[in-house]
LONUDREN-352390 format. One record per atom (N, C-alpha, C): y, z, x. Coordinates in pm, whole numbers, plus 50000, padded with zeros to 5 digits. Atoms other than C-alpha are relative to their C-alpha. Layout:
REM residues N
YZX
...
END
This chain:
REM residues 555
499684999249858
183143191429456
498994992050081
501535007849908
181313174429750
499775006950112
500494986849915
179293196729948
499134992250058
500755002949867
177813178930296
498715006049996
501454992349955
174193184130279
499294987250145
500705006849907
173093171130653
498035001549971
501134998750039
169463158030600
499134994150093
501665010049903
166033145630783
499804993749946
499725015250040
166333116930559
500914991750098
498985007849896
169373105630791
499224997650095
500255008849839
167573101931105
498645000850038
501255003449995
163893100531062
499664990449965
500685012550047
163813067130965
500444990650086
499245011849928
166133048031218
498734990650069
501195009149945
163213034331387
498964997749926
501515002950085
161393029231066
498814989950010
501135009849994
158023016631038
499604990849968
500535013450105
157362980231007
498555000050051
501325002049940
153502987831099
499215014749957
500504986550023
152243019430911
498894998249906
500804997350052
148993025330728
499865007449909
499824988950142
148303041730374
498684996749889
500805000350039
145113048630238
499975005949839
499914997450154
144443057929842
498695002949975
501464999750084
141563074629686
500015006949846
500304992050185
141013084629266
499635012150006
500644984950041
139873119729178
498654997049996
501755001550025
136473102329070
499594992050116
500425005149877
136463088129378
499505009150135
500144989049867
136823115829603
498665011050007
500914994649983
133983139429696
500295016749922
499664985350094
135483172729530
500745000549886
499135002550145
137803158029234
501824999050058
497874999349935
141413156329451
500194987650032
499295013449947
143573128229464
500254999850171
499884999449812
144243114429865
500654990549971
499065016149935
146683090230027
499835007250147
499824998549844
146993088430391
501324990250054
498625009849910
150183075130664
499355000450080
499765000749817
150183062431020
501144997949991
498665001149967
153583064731069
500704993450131
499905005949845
154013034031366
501364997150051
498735007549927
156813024631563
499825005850150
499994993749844
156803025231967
500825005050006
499354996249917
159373047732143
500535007849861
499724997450155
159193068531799
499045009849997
501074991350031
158053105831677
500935001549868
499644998150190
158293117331307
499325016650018
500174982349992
158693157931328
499675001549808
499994993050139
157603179530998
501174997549885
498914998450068
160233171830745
499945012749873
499244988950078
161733204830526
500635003549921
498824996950155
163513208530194
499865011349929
499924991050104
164493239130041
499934994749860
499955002650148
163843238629653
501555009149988
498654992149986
167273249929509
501074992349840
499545005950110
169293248429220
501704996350080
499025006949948
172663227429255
501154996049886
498714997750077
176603230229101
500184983849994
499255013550089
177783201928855
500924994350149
499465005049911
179213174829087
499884998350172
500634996249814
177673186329449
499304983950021
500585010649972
176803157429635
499294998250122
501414999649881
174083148329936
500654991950106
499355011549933
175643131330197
498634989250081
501115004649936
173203101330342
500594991250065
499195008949901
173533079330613
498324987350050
501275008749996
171263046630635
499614995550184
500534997049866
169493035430976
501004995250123
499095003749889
171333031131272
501345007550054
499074987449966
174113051131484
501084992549931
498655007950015
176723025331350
499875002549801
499974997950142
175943033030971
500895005649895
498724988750053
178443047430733
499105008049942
500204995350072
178293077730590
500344999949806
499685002750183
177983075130145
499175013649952
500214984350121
177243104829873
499314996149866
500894997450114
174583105929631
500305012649904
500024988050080
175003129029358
498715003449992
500644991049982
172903159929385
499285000249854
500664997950122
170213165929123
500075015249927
499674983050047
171003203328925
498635006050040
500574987849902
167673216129051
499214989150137
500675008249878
165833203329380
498395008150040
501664992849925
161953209029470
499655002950131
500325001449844
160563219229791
499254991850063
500735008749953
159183193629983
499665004350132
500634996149869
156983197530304
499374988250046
500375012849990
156373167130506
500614987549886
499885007250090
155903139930249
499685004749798
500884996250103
154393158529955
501095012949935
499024983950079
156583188829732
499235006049909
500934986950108
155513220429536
499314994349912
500785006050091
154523201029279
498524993749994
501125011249935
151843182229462
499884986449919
499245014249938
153833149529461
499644997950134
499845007449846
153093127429731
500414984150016
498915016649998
155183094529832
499754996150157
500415004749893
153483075630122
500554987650011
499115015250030
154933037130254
499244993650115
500275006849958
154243009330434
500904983749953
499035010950004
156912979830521
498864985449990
500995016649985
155562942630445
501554987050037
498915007250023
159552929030454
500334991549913
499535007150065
159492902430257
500594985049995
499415009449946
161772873930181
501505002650041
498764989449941
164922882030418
501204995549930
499255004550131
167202864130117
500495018349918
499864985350114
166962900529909
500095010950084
499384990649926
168062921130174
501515000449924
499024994050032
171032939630035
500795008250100
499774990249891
173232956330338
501195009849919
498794985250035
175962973130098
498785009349911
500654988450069
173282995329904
500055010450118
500494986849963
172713026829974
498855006750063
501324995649961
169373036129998
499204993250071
501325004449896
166363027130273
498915006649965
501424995850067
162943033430152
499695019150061
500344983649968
162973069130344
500755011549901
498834987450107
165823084130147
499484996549915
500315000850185
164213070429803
498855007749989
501104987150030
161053092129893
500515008950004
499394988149992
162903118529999
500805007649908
499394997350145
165073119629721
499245005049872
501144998650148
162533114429429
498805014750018
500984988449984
160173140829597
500915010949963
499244990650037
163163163829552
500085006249824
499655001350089
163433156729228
498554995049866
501605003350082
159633149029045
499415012549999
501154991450011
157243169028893
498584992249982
501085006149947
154523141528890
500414982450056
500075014349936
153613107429024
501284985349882
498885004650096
155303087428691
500865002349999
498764995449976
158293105128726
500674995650099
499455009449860
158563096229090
500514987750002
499665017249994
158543056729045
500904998749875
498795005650111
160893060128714
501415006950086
499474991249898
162643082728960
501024989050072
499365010049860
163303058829267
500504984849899
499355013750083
163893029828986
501325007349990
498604997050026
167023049728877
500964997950074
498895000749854
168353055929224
499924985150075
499025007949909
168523022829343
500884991649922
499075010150114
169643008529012
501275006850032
498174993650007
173003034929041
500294998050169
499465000449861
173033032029443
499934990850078
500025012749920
171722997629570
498765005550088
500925003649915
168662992529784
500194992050140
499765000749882
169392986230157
498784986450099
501515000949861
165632977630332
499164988649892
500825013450090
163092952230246
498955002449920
501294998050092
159762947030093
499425012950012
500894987649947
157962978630080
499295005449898
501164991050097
154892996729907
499835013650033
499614989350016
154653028329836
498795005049900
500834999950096
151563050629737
500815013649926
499154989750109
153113074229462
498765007249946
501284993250062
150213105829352
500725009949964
500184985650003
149933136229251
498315008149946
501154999550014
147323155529153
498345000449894
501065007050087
145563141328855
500104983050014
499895015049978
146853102328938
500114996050139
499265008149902
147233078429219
500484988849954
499195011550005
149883051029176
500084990150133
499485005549968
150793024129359
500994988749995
498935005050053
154323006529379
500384988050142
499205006049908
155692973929524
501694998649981
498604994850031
159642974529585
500544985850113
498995009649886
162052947629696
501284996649944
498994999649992
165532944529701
500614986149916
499305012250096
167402915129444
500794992750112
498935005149906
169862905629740
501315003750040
498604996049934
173272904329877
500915002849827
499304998050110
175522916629576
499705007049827
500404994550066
173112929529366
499365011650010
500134988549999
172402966029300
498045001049938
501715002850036
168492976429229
498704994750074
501595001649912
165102965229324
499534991349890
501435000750064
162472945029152
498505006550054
501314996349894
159272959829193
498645001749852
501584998750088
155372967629020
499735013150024
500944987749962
153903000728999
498264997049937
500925000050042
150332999928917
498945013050049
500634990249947
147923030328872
498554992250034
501615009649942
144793026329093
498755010949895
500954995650066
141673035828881
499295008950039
500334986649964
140463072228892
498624998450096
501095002249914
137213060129035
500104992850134
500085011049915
138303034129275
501155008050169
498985000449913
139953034529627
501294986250061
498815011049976
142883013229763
500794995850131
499764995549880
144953007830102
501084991650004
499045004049910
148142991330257
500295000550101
499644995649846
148682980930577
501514991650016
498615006649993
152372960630586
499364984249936
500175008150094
151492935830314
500035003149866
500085001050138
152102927329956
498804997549994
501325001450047
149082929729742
499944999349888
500415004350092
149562927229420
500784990349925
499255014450064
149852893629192
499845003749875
499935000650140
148812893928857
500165014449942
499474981450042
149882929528667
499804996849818
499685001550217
149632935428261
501335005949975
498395002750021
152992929828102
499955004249812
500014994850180
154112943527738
500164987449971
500725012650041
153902913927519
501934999149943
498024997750015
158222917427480
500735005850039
499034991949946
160782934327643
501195002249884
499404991850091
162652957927449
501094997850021
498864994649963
165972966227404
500765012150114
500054988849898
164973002327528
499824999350164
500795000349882
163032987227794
501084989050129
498905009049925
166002963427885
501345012450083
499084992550005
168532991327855
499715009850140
500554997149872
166373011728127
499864993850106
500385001049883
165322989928348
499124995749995
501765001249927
161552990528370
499114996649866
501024999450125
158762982928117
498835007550013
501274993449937
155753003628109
498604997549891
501434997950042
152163003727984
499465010850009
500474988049979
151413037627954
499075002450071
501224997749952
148963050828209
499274987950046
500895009049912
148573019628364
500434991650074
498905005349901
151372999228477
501485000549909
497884995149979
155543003928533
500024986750073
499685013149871
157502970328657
501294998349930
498415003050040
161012960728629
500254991749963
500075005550112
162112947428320
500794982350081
500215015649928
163222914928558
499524996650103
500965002549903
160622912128770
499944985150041
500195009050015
160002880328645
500784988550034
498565006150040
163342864028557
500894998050146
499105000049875
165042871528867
499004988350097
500575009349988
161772853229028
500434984949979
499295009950125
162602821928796
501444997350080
498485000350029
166492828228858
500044995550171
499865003949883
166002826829255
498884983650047
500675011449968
163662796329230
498595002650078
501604994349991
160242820129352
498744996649904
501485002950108
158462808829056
500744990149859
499885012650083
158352781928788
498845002849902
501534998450119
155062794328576
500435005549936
499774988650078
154362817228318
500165011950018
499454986249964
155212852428250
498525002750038
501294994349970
151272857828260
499274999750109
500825001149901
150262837628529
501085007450186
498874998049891
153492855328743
498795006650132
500174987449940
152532871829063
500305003250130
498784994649920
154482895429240
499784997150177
500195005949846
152702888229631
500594983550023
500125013149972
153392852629585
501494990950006
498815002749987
156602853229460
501045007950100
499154994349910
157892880229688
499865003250129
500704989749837
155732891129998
498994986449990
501125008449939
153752857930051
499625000250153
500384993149835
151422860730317
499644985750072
500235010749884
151012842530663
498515001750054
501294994849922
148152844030882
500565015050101
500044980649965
149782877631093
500145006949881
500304987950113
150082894830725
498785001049993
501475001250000
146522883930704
498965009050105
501104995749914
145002892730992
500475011150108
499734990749996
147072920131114
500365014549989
499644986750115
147502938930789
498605001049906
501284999450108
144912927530539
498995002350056
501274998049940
142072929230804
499965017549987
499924986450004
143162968130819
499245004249885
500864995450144
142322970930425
498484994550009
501325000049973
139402954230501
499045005250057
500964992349958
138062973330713
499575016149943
500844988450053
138263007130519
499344996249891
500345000050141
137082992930220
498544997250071
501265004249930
134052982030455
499085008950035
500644984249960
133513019030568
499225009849838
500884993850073
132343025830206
500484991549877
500665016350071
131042989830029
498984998350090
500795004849946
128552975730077
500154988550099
498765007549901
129692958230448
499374978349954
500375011950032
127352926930375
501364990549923
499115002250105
129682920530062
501474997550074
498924998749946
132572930030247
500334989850119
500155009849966
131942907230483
500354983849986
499585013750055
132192877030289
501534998149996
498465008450025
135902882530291
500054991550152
500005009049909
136222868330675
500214990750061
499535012950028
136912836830632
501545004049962
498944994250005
139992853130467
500405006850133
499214990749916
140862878930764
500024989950145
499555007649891
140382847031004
501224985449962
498885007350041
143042829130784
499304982449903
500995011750107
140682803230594
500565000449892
499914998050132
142632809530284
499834989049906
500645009650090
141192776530139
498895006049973
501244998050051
137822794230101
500605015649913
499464987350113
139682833029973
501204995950033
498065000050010
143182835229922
500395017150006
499914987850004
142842876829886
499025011249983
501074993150044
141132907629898
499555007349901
499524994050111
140662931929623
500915008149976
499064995050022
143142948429518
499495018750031
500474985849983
140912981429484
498344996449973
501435001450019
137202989829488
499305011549954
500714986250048
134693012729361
498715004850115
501235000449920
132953027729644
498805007549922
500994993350006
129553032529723
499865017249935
500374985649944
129683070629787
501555007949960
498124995049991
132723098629711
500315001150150
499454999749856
134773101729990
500695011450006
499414987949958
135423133330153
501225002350072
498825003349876
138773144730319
499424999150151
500875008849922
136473141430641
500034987350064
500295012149996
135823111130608
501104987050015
498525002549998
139143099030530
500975000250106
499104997349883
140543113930837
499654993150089
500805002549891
138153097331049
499954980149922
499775018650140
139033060030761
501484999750115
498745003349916
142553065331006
500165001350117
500085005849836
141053064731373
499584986949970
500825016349932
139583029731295
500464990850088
499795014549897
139622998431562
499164992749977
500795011450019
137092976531409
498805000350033
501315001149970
134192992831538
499184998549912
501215005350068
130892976831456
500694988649937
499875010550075
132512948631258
500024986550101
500055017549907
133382907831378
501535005150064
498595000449957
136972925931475
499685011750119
500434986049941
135412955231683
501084995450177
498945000949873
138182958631998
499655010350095
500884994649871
135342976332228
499474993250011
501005006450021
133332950032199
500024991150087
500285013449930
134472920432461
501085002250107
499714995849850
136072916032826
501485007449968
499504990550004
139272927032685
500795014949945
500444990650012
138262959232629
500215005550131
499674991549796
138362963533020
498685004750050
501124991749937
136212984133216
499275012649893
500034993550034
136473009133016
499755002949800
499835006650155
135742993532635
501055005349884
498964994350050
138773008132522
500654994349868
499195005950065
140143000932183
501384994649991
498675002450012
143822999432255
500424990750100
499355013149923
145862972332414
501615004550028
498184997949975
149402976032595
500544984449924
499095014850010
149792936132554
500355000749820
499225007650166
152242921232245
498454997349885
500925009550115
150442912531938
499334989549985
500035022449951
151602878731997
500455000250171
499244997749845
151592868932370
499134984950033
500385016149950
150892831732548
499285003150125
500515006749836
148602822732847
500424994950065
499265008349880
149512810033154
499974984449965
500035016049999
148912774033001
500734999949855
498895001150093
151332782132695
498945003349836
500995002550117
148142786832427
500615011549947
499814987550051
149572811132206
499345007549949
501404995550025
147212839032128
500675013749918
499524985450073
147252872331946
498315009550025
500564989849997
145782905331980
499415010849867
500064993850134
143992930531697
501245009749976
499434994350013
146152952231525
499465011649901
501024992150059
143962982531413
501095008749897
499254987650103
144753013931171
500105007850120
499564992949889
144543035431495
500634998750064
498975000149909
147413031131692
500685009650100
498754990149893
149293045932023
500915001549938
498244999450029
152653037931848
499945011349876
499644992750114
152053062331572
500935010950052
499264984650019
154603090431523
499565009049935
500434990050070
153033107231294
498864995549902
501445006250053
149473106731108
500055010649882
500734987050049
148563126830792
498994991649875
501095005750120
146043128430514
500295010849901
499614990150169
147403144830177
498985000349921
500874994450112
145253159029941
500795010049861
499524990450124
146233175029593
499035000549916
501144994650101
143943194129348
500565006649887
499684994750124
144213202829024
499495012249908
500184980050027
142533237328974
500325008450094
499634990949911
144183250929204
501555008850014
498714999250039
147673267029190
500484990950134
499755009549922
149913241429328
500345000350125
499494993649860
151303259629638
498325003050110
501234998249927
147553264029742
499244986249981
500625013650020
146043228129597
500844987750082
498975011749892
148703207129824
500004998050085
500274998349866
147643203130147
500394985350075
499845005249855
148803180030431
499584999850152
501084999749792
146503176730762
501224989750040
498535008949926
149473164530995
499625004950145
499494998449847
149873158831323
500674991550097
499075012149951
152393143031557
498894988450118
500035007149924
151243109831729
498354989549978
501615011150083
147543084131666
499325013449992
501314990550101
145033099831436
498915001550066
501075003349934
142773087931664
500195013850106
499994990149881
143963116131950
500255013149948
499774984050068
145023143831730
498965005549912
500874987550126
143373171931519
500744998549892
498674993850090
144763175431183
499675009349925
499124986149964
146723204831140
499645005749806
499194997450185
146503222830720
500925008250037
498624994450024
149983222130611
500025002149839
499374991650136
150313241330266
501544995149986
498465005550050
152963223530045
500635012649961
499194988650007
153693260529947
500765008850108
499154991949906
155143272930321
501285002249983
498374992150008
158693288430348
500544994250162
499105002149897
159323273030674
498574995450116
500335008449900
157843247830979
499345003450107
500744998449914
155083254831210
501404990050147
499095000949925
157603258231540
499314984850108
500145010949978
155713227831726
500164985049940
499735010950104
156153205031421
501584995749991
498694998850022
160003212931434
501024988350032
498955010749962
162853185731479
500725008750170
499624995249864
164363207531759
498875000950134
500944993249898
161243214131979
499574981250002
500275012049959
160983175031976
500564989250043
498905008949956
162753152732160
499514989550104
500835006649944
161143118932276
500634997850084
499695004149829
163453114532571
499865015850106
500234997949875
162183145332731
499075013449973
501594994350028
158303164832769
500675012750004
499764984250011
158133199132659
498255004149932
501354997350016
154833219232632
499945007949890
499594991050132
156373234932287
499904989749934
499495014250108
156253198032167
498224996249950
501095004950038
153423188131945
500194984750029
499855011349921
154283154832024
499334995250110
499794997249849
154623157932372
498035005350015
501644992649992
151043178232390
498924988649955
501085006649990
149213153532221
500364985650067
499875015549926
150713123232395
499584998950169
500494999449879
149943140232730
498305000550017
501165003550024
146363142932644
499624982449970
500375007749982
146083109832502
500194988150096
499515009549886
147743089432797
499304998450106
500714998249897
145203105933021
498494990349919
501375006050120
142133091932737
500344984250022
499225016050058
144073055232678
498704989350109
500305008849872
143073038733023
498685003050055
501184996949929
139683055733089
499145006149866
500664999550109
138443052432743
498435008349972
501074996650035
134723054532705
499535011350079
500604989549952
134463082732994
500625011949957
499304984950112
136863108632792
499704997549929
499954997250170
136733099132448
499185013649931
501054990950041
133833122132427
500315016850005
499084987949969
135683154332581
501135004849904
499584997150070
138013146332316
499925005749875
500754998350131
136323144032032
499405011249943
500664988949992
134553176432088
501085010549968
498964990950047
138053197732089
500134995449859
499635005550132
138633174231781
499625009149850
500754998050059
135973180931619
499795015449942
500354987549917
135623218531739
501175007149900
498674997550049
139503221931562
499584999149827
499595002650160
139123203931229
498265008149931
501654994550043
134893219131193
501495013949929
499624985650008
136973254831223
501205000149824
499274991650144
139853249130936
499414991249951
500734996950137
137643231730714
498925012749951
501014989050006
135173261630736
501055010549940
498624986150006
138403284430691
500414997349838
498815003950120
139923267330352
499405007849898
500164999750107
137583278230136
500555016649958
499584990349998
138253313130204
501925006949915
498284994750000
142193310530235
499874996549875
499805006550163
142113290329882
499475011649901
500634989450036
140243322829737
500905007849984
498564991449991
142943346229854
500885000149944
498345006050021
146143328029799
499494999249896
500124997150131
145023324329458
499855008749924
499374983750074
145263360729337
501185002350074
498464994749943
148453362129523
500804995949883
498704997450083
151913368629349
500684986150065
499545012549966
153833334329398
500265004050153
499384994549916
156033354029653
498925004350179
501274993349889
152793372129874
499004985650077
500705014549972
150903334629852
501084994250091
498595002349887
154193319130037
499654998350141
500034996849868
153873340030306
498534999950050
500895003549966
150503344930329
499204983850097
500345017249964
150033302530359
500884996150095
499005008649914
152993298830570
499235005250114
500674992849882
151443326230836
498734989850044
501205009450003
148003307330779
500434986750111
499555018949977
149923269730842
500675003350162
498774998149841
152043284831190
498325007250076
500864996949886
148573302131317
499034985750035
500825005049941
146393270131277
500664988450089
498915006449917
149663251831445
499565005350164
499924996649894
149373275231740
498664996750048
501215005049907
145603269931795
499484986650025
500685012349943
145733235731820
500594995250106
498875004149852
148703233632066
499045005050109
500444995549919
146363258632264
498854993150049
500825006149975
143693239732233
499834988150067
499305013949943
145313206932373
500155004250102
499424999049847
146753225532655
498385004150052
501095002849938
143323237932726
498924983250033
500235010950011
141913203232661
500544990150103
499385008249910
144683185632875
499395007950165
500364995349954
143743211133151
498544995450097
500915010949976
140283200333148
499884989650035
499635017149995
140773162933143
500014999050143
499945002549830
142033166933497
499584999350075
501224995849872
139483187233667
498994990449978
501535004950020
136803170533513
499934984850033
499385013349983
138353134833555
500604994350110
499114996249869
140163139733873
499624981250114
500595010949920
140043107234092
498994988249980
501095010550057
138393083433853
498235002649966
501474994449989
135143103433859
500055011149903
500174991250091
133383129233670
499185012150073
501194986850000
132273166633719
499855003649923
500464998550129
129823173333545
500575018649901
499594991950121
130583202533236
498995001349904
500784996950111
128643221132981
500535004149916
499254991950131
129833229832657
501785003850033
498825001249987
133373222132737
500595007950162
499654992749916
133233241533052
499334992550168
500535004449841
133303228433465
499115007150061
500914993049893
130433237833654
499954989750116
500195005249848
129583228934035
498554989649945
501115011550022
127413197134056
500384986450073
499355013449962
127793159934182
500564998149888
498985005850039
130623141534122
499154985349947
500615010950031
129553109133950
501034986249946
498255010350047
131843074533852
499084995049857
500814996350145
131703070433499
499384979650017
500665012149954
129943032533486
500744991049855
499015009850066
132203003433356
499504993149855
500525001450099
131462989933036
498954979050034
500985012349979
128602956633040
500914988250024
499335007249983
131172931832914
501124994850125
498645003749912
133922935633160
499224995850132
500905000649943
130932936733434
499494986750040
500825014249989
129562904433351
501184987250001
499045017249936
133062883933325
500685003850153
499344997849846
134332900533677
498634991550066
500935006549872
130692882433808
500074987749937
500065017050036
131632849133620
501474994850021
498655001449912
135202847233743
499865000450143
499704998149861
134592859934068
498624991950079
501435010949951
130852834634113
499405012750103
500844990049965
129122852834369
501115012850140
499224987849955
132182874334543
499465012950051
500144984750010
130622907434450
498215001649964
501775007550047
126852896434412
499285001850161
500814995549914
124692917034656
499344991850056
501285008849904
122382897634945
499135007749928
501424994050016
118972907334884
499495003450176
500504989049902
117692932335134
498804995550081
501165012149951
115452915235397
498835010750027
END
């Protein structure tokens, strides 16, 4: 029979992200032994609510109904898998997690009769995996039987003894499938994607099987997965002319420009900078200003300095370049106010036609949604799965622990309580976009007000986890559940509260371009003071304007 399952695959992706961020760290990388990935989930005029999947077993023949992006899309039917996992956000019981980031591609291997768009193939496979390998033999199946829709795209694939990463692109008009690479990143090392291909050279079995033909994919146990015509099809479309050894997959499929370069790759560069040695890191530069006669790429992965804490990580997805040669506080425009963010285009011309471009950080206004996944492996999995989420830039929000074991959606996170054409003070969204709108334009004299609730939020549930993780682990599957869901909906409510107090603040204390002064988050009586413009903007308003604004001297 075919049984209509309406899904948040259908319409959380229409405005998918060609501009999202996705960080990667090893077990021996990390500071406590847990795998990490991270999203920025970008697109302007765009929120990305909690997504929800019952686990559930499912009758011979039942089918999923999906509908790809756009109101004009048809509806088509996936057959249903006989059992289905629970998924929360991006991540399911299992502690599976399937993170992405668009790079497009070449627009030749766009396919518009497939089926699937990179949101439904996570969504799907998370349904349906019990680890990271599974996942990417997973999403190979489904687009080989359903067709692939969307373009280039990477994809970090974990759980919680591996991190993977997978590139994916579409064969073309008439052909069903994908070519793509999975490669695991090395337990010690970290990794990142910002909307670019990244990897070229890959290790290849030394023959392709019958088996390996008959499937699909070839693998290297435990180290790399790639589709058994990766190559060939390459070759067959005229992408490549070398050997099978010297193939590689950025070059033939996702070659980069100077905006992949210095819009995307500068991104990886800069976390890998936040823990390397930056000297070193440095030397790429020449690369992130498009020199690719002196580098041609960065590394693929690195072994930091230091482990990296979730912390740290969270605070790897406010970046804007501070301190580096890209730092976007650093020069006139920055403004008055040395503000990292920019309203103007990317790309945008001067009044004399010079075409110019703007940075394009990991912190972004346009995000919809930010998180940082974590999965652990002594832990039972409903308690080791965690998701820090919150709607809108990483940079303005707290994030939230969401337990992959809940039974149901912290009510601000919800698809109903969010609706970007119109404010509601029930909307996590909405809450933190009204806070940061007031921050955006008067940068360096809030940021600090913010940071403090920030801070004040995420201090409190990391101090809290170790406890709850204690608990919920002598719980009965059933008692843990609820327990973690209660947990995940109270630290929901105190951050909404905390925002509205926060937004509150902002006002009084901000009121008319000025500042009263405040102690410990609280207004007291005092002079009013104007917060004082930042040096740069200072010194080109007195070299534009000559002596305009340039005091007499006092006789």
């Amino acid at each position: 029979m075919k049984k209509l399952i309406l899904s948040a695959i259908l319409l959380c992706s229409v405005v998918a992200a060609f501009a999202c961020t996705n960080l990667i760290v090893g077990k021996k990388a990390s500071a406590d032994g847990s795998v990490m990935c991270t999203y920025n989930c970008d697109s302007f005029g765009f929120l990305q609510p909690l997504d929800f999947f019952t686990p559930g077993k499912h009758a011979a023949g039942e089918m999923i109904a999906i509908r790809g992006w756009g109101p004009q899309a048809s509806e088509r039917f996936v057959a249903q898998a006989p059992y289905t996992y629970g998924v929360v956000g991006l991540m399911n019981e299992n502690q599976v997690a399937i993170v992405e980031t668009t790079w497009g591609g070449r627009r030749e291997l766009m396919n518009r009769d497939g089926y699937l768009d990179y949101f439904t193939l996570m969504h799907l496979a998370l349904q349906r995996s019990t680890t990271a390998r599974e996942a990417i033999a997973i999403m190979h199946e489904l687009v080989q039987e359903y067709g692939y829709n969307a373009s280039g795209e990477s994809f970090a694939v974990c759980d919680k003894e591996e991190a993977w990463i997978m590139e994916l692109v579409g064969k073309g008009p008439g052909r069903k499938g994908a070519v793509w690479v999975a490669l695991r990143v090395p337990d010690d090392c970290i990794c990142a994607y910002a909307n670019s291909s990244r990897i070229q050279q890959f290790p290849q079995v030394k023959k392709v099987s019958k088996a390996d033909k008959q499937r699909g994919y070839c693998e290297i146990p435990g180290e790399c997965m790639y589709a058994a015509d990766v190559v060939s099809l390459a070759r067959e479309l005229g992408f490549y002319t070398g050997s099978d050894a010297d193939f590689s997959f950025r070059e033939a499929y996702g070659p980069l420009d100077f905006s992949a370069i210095r819009y995307c790759e500068a991104r990886v560069w800069s976390f890998f900078r936040h823990h390397y040695d930056k000297a070193e890191m440095d030397k790429y530069l020449p690369f992130i200003n498009g020199h690719t006669e002196v580098c041609d790429h960065l590394p693929l992965w690195i072994k930091p300095d230091a482990p990296i804490s979730v912390r740290e990580l969270m605070n790897d997805m406010r970046d804007h370049y501070e301190g580096t040669a890209l730092d976007m506080t650093a020069d006139v425009s920055a403004g008055p106010y040395a503000s990292p963010y920019r309203s103007q285009s990317v790309n945008f011309f001067s009044s004399d036609s010079t075409a110019m471009f703007r940075e394009r950080p990991i912190g972004c206004q346009q995000s919809g949604m930010t998180m940082v996944c974590q999965m652990r492996d002594w832990l039972p999995d409903a308690v080791g799965g965690v998701t820090y989420f919150n709607m809108d830039d990483a940079t303005m929000v707290a994030y939230v622990p969401v337990y992959c074991g809940i039974t149901r959606v912290p009510e601000p996170f919800r698809r109903e309580n969010n609706n970007i054409l119109e404010f509601s003070t029930e909307s996590a969204f909405w809450m933190n976009n009204f806070v940061a709108n007031m921050v955006y334009p008067r940068w360096s004299a809030m940021i600090g007000d913010l940071r403090d609730a920030q801070n004040e939020l995420e201090d409190f549930y990391a101090a809290d986890q170790k406890e709850v993780e204690e608990k919920a682990s002598k719980m009965t599957p059933s008692d843990r559940a609820a327990f973690l869901t209660a947990k995940t909906e109270a630290y929901t409510d105190m951050m909404m509260k905390r925002w509205d107090k926060l937004a509150r603040f902002l006002i009084v204390k901000h009121n008319d371009q000025t500042m009263q002064p405040s102690e410990n988050g609280v207004i007291v009586r005092g002079r009013r003071t104007a917060p004082a413009y930042a040096p740069a903007f200072i010194d080109a308003v007195k070299t534009v304007t000559d002596d305009r604004y340039v005091k007499p001297a006092e006789k």
